[in-house]
C-alpha positions as CSV (number, residue, x, y, z in Angstrom):
1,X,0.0,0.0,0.0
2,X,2.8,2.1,0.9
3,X,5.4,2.9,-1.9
4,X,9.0,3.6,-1.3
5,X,11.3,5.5,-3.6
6,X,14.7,4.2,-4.8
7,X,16.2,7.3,-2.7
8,X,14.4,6.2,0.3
9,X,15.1,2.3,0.6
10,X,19.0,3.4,-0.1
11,X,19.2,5.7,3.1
12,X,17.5,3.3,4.8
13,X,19.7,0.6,4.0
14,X,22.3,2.7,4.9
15,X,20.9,2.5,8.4
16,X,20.8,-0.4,9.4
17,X,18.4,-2.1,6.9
18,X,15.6,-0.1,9.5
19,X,13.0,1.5,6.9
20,X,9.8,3.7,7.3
21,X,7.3,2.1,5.6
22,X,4.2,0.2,6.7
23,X,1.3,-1.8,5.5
24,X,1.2,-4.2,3.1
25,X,0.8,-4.5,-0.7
26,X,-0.7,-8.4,-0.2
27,X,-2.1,-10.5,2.8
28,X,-4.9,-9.5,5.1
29,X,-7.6,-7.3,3.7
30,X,-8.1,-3.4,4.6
31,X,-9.6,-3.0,7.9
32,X,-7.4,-6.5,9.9
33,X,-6.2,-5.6,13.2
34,X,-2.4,-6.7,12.3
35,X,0.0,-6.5,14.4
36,X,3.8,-8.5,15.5
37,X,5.4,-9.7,18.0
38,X,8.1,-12.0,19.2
39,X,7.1,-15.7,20.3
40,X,9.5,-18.5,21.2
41,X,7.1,-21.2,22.9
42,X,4.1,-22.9,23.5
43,X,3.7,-21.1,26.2
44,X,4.0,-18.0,24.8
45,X,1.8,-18.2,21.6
46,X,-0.9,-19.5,24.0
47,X,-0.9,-15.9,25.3
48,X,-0.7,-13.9,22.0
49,X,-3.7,-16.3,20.8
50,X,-5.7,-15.4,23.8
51,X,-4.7,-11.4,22.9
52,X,-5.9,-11.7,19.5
53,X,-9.4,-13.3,20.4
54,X,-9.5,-10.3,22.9
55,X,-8.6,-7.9,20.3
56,X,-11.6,-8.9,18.1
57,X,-14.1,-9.1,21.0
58,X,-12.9,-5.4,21.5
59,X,-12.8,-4.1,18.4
60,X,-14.8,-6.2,16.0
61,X,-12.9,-7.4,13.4
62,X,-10.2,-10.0,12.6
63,X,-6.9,-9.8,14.5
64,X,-3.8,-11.3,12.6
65,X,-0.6,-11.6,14.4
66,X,2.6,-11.9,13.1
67,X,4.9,-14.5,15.4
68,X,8.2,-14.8,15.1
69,X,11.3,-16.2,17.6
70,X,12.7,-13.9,19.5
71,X,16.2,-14.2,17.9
72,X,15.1,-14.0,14.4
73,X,12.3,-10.8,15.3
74,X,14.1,-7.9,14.7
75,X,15.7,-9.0,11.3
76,X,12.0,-9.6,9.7
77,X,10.6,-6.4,11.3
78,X,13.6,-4.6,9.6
79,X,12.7,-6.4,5.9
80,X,8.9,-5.7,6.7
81,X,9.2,-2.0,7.5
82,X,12.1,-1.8,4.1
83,X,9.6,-3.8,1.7
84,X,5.8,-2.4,3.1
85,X,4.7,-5.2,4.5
86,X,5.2,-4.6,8.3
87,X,2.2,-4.5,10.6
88,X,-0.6,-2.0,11.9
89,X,1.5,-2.3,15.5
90,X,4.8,-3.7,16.1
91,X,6.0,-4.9,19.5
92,X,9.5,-3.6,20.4
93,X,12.2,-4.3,22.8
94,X,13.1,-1.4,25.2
95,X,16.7,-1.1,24.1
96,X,15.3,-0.8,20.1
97,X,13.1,1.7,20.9
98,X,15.2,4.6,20.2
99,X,17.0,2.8,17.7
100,X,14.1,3.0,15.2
101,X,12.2,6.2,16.5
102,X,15.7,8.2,15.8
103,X,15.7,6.6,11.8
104,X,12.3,7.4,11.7
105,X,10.5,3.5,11.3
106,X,7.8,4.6,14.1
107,X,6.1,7.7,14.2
108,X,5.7,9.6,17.4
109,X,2.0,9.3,20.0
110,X,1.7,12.1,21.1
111,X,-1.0,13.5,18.5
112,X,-2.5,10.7,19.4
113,X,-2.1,10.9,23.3
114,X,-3.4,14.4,23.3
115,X,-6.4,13.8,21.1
116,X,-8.0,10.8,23.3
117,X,-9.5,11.9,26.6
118,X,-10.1,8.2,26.9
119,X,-5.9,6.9,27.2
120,X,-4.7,7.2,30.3
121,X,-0.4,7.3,30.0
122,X,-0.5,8.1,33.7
123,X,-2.0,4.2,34.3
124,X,1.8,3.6,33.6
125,X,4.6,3.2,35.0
126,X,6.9,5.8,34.8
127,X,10.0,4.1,33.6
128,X,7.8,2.2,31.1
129,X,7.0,5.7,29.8
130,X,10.6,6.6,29.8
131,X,12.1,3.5,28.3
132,X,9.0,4.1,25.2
133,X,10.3,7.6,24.6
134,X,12.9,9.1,22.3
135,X,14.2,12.8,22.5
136,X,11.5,14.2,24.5
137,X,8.5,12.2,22.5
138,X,6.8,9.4,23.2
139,X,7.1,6.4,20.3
140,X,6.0,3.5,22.1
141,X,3.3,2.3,24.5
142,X,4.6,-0.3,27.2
143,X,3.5,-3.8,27.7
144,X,5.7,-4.6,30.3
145,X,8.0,-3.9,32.6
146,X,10.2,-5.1,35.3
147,X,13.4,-4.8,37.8
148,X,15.7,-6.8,38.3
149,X,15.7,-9.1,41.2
150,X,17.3,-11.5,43.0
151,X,16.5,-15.1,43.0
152,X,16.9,-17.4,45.8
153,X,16.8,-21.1,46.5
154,X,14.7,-21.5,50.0
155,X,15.6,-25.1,50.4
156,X,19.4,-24.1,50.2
157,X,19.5,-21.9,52.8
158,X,17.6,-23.8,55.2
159,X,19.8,-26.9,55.0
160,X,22.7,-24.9,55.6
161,X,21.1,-23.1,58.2
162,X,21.0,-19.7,56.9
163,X,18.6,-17.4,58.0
164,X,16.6,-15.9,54.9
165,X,17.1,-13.3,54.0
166,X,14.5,-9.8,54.0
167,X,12.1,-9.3,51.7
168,X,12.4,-6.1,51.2
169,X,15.4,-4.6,53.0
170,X,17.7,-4.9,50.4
171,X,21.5,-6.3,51.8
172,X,24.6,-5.2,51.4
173,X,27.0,-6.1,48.6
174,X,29.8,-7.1,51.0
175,X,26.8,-9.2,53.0
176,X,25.6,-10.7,49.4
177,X,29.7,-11.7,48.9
178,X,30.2,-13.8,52.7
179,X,26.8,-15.2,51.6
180,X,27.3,-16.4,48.1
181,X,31.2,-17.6,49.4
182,X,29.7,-19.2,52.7
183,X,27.3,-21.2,50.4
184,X,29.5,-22.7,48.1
185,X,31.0,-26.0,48.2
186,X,33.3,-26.5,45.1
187,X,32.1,-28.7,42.7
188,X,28.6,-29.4,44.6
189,X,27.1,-26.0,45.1
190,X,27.5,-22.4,43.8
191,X,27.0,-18.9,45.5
192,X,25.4,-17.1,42.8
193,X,24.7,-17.4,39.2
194,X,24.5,-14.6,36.2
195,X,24.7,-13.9,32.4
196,X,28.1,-13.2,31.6
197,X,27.1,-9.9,29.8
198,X,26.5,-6.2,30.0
199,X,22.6,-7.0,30.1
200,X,23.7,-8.3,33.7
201,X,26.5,-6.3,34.2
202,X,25.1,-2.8,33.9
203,X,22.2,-3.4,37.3
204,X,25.3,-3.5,39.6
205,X,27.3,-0.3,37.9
206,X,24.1,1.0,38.5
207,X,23.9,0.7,42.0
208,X,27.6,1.6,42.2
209,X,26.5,4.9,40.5
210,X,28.0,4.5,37.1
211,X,26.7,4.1,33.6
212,X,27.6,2.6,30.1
213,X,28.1,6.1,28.9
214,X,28.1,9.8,30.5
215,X,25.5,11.8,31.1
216,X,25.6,13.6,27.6
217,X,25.9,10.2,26.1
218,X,29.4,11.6,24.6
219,X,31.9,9.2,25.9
220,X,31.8,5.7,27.7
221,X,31.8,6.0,31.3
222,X,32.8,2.1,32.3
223,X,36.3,3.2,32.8
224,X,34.7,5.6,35.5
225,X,35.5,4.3,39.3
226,X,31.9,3.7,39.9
227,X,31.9,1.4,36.9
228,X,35.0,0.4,37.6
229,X,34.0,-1.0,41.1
230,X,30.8,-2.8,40.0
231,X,32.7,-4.7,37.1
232,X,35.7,-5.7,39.7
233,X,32.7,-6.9,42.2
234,X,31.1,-9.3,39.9
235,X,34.1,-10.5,38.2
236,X,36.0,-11.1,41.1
237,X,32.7,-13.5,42.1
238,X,33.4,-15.7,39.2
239,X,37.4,-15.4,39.2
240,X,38.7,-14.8,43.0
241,X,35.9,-16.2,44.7
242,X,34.9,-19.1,42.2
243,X,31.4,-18.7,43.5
244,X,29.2,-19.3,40.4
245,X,29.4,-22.7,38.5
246,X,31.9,-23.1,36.5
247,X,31.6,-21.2,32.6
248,X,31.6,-23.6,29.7
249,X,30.3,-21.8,27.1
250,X,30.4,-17.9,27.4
251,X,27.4,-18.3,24.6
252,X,25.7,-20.5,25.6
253,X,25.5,-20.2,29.3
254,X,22.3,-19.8,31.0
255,X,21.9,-19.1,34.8
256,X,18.5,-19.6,34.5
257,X,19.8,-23.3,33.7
258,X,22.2,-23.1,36.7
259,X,19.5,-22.3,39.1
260,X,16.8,-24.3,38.3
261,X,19.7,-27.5,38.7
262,X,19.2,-26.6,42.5
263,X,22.7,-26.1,43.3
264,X,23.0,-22.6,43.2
265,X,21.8,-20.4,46.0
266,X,21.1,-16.9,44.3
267,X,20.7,-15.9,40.8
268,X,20.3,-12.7,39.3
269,X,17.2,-11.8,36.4
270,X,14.3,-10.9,35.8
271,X,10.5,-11.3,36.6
272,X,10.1,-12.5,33.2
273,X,12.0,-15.7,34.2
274,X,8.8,-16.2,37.0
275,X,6.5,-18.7,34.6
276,X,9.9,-20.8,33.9
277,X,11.5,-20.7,37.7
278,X,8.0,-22.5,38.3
279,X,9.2,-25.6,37.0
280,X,11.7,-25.7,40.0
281,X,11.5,-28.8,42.2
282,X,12.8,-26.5,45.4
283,X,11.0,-24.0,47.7
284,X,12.3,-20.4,45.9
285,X,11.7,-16.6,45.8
286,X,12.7,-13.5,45.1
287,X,14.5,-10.1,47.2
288,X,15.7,-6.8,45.8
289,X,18.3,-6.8,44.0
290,X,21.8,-6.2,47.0
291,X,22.9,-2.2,47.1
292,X,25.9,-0.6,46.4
293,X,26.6,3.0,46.9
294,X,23.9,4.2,44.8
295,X,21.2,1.9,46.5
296,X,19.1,-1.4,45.0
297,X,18.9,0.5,41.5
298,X,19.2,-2.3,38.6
299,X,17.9,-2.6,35.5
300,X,14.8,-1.8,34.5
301,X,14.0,-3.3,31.8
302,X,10.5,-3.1,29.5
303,X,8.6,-3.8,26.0
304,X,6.3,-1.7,24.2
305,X,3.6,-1.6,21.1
306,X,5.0,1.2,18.4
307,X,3.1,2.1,15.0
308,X,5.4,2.2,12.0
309,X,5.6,5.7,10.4
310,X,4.2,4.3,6.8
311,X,0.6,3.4,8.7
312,X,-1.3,6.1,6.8
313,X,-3.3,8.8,8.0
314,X,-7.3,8.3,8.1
315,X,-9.0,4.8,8.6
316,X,-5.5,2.8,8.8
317,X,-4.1,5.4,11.5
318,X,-7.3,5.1,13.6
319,X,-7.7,1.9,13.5
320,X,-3.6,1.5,14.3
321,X,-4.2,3.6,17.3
322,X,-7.6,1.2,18.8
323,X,-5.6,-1.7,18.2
324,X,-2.6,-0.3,20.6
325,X,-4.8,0.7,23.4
326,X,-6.6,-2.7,23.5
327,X,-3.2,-4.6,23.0
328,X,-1.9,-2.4,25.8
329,X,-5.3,-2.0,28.1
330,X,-6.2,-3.4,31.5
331,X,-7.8,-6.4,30.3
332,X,-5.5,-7.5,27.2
333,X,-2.6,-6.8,30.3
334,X,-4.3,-8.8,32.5
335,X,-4.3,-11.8,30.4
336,X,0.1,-11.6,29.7
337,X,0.4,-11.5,33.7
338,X,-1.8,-13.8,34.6
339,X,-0.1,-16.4,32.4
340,X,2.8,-15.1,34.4
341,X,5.0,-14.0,31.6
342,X,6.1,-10.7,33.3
343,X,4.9,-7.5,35.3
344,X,2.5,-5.6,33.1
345,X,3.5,-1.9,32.4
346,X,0.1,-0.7,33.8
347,X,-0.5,0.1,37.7
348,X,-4.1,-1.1,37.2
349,X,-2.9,-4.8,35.8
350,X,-0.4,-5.0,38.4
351,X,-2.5,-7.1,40.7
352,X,-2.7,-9.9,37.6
353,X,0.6,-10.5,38.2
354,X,-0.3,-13.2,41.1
355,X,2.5,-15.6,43.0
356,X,4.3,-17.7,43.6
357,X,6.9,-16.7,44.1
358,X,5.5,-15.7,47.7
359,X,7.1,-12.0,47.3
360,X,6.2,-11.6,44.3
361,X,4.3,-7.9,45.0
362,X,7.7,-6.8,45.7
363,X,8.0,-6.1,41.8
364,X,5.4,-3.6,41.5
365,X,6.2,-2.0,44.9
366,X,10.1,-1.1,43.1
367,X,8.8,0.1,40.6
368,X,5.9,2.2,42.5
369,X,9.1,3.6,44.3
370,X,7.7,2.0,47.6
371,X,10.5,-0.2,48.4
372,X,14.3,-0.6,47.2
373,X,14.3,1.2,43.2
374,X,15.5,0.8,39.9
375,X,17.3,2.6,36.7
376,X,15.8,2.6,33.4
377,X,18.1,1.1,30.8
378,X,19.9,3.2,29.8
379,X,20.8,2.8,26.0
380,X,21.9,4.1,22.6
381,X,20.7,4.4,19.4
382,X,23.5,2.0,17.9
383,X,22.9,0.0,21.1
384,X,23.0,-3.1,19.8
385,X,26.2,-2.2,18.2
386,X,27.5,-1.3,21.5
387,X,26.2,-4.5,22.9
388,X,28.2,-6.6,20.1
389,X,31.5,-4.7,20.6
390,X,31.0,-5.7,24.7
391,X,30.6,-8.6,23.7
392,X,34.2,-9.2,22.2
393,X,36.4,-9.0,25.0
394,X,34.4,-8.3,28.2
395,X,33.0,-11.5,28.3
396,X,36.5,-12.9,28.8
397,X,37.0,-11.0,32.2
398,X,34.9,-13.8,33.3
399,X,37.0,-16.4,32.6
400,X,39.5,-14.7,34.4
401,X,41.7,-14.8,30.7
402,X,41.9,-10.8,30.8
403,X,41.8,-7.8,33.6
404,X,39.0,-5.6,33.8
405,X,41.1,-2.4,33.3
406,X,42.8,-3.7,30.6
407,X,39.6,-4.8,29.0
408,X,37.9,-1.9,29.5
409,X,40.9,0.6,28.3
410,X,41.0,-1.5,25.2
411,X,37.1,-1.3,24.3
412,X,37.0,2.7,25.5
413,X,38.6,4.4,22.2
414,X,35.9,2.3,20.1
415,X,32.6,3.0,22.6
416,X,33.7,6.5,22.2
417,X,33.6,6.2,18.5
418,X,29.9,4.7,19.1
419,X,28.9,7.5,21.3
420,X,30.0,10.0,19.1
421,X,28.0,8.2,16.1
422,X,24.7,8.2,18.6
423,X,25.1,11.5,19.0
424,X,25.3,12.2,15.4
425,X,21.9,10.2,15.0
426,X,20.4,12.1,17.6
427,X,21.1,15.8,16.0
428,X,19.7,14.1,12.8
429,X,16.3,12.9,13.9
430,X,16.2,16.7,16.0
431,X,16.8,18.6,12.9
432,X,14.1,16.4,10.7
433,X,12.0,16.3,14.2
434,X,11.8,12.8,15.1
């Protein structure tokens, strides 16, 4: 329906392969509710099938939703927003978000905010609102969002007589070390389990008061002594202290995996790994994340529904637009948390999100401010080429094969170059107002 010009599908695949159309020259007929999103299991496309007979209760007509594995998503959303074809709505990863608002593939909400006395953005959380918004505009509406937290196995603790600990005072790093080293047993049982990644690495420079990059986004800031400190801490849990299982893949390896073997006392991640710790055969649950200088601040992390700028103006905008607040509502929300795949971005859905894990409400009370707190991810708009250059030689700190300083003086004169691209991309999108 949407047409590109030769121009336009050349800058865009100069950026990434991201493009600006939307729409579709073939499939579903005018007036579908279309929309995609990611979908790895059974599990998971039980949900989006329950959303899409929701959708057409609410709105009347035929939903059709584009699935896709999580790994392979982002690649066919880039080749359907290039070739036309991409959806009314799109579901996007937090960290993407500014990626394709600042190239221009989604089109701003806020002409569409303001004109609907009916949607209520202040029914969300506010770091859902800020990980959905680029340069001062808002480009996404959040589906979920979450801390992270600390998981711990109940059972392990008891039989090693370890009081458990609060459920809502958060402790100490130093107490979180003498409890991860006093729990493990070489060979038999671990401390503490994590990715081996900057995904994982960047909720404890958090709460050491650091960042990936400064303030203006100009420069990398993990050679910073706050970031400095939180990337010694962890490390030295894998390298001095020998506290987490043993790494035998740095690709491959999965703390989830480690803890659910019921060997490992704590593991760091996220809410959304709630409907799979379930399958544990031990007693678990979940505390805030330990505090460093800065506090319990980790990662918040979060996914949104976007509309891709090609959607056109009239019928297809509006009905773009009622399809993203019923995807996004109170009921649709209720339905993701009750299947327990994460905390929903809207206060009002928050009590969906039901246990176990017995603490459970402690999620929405971090994120209401009420206990402990969290950082918004912070991210780029070439994050993902941040995230791969990271990826090089960081991940071999783990192993103990390289020092941190020397890892991160080697990767700072190329996240600088990164930054400096970001900010390029960010004057761009201001002077052409996206």
């Amino acid at each position: 329906m949407n047409k590109l010009s030769r121009r336009s599908v050349l800058r865009i695949g100069g950026l990434a392969g991201l493009g600006l159309a939307a729409g579709c020259s073939s499939g579903p007929p005018s007036g579908t509710a279309t929309w995609a999103m990611w979908s790895s299991s059974a599990a998971e496309k039980k949900v989006w099938e329950d959303f899409g007979t929701y959708v057409e209760h609410q709105l009347g007509v035929k939903s059709v939703a584009t699935l896709t594995p999580s790994s392979g998503y982002p690649t066919k959303l880039d080749l359907q927003l290039v070739s036309g074809t991409a959806s009314l709505v799109t579901a996007l990863n937090g960290t993407l978000i500014p990626t394709y608002a600042a190239r221009g593939a989604h089109r701003p909400l806020d002409d569409l905010i303001e004109a609907d006395p009916d949607f209520a953005l202040d029914d969300f959380y506010d770091t859902s609102r800020k990980i959905s918004s680029f340069n001062g505009k808002t480009y996404a509406i959040g589906f979920d969002v979450a801390p992270t937290v600390m998981y711990y196995n109940k059972d392990l603790l008891d039989k090693q007589g370890i009081p458990l600990p609060s459920r809502t005072e958060p402790m100490s790093w130093a107490t979180f070390r003498d409890l991860a080293k006093q729990l493990t047993k070489p060979g038999e049982q671990y401390g503490f389990t994590c990715a081996p990644a900057i995904d994982d690495l960047v909720s404890w420079i958090y709460c050491a008061g650091g960042n990936v990059m400064s303030a203006d986004a100009s420069r990398s800031a993990l050679g910073d002594p706050e970031a400095m400190e939180a990337l010694q801490f962890v490390i030295d849990l894998f390298v001095q202290d020998k506290v987490t299982p043993p790494i035998k893949n740095l690709v491959t390896e999965s703390s989830l995996s480690n803890f659910l073997q019921g060997n490992v006392a704590f593991m760091q991640n996220g809410p959304w790994q709630v409907v799979n710790a379930r399958k544990a055969k031990f007693d678990w649950d979940i505390i805030p994340f330990p505090a460093g200088a800065n506090g319990s601040t980790p990662r918040v992390s979060g996914s949104s529904f976007a509309i891709p700028s090609g959607v056109r103006e009239g019928a297809e905008l509006d009905l773009a637009w009622k399809l993203l607040k019923t995807l996004t509502s109170t009921g649709a929300l209720d339905i993701y948390a009750k299947a327990g795949r994460n905390n929903p971005a809207r206060l009002s859905a928050g009590s969906a999100f039901q246990p176990p894990p017995d603490n459970l409400g402690i999620v929405q009370d971090i994120l209401a401010g009420k206990v402990a707190g969290g950082h918004a991810f912070d991210v780029t708009t070439n994050w993902n080429q941040v995230k791969q250059l990271l990826g090089q030689d960081l991940p071999r700190t783990f192993l103990g094969q390289v020092p941190v300083p020397d890892a991160i003086t080697g990767l700072t004169p190329r996240l600088d170059v990164l930054m400096r691209q970001h900010l390029d991309t960010v004057r761009q999108a201001t002077a052409r107002k996206g």
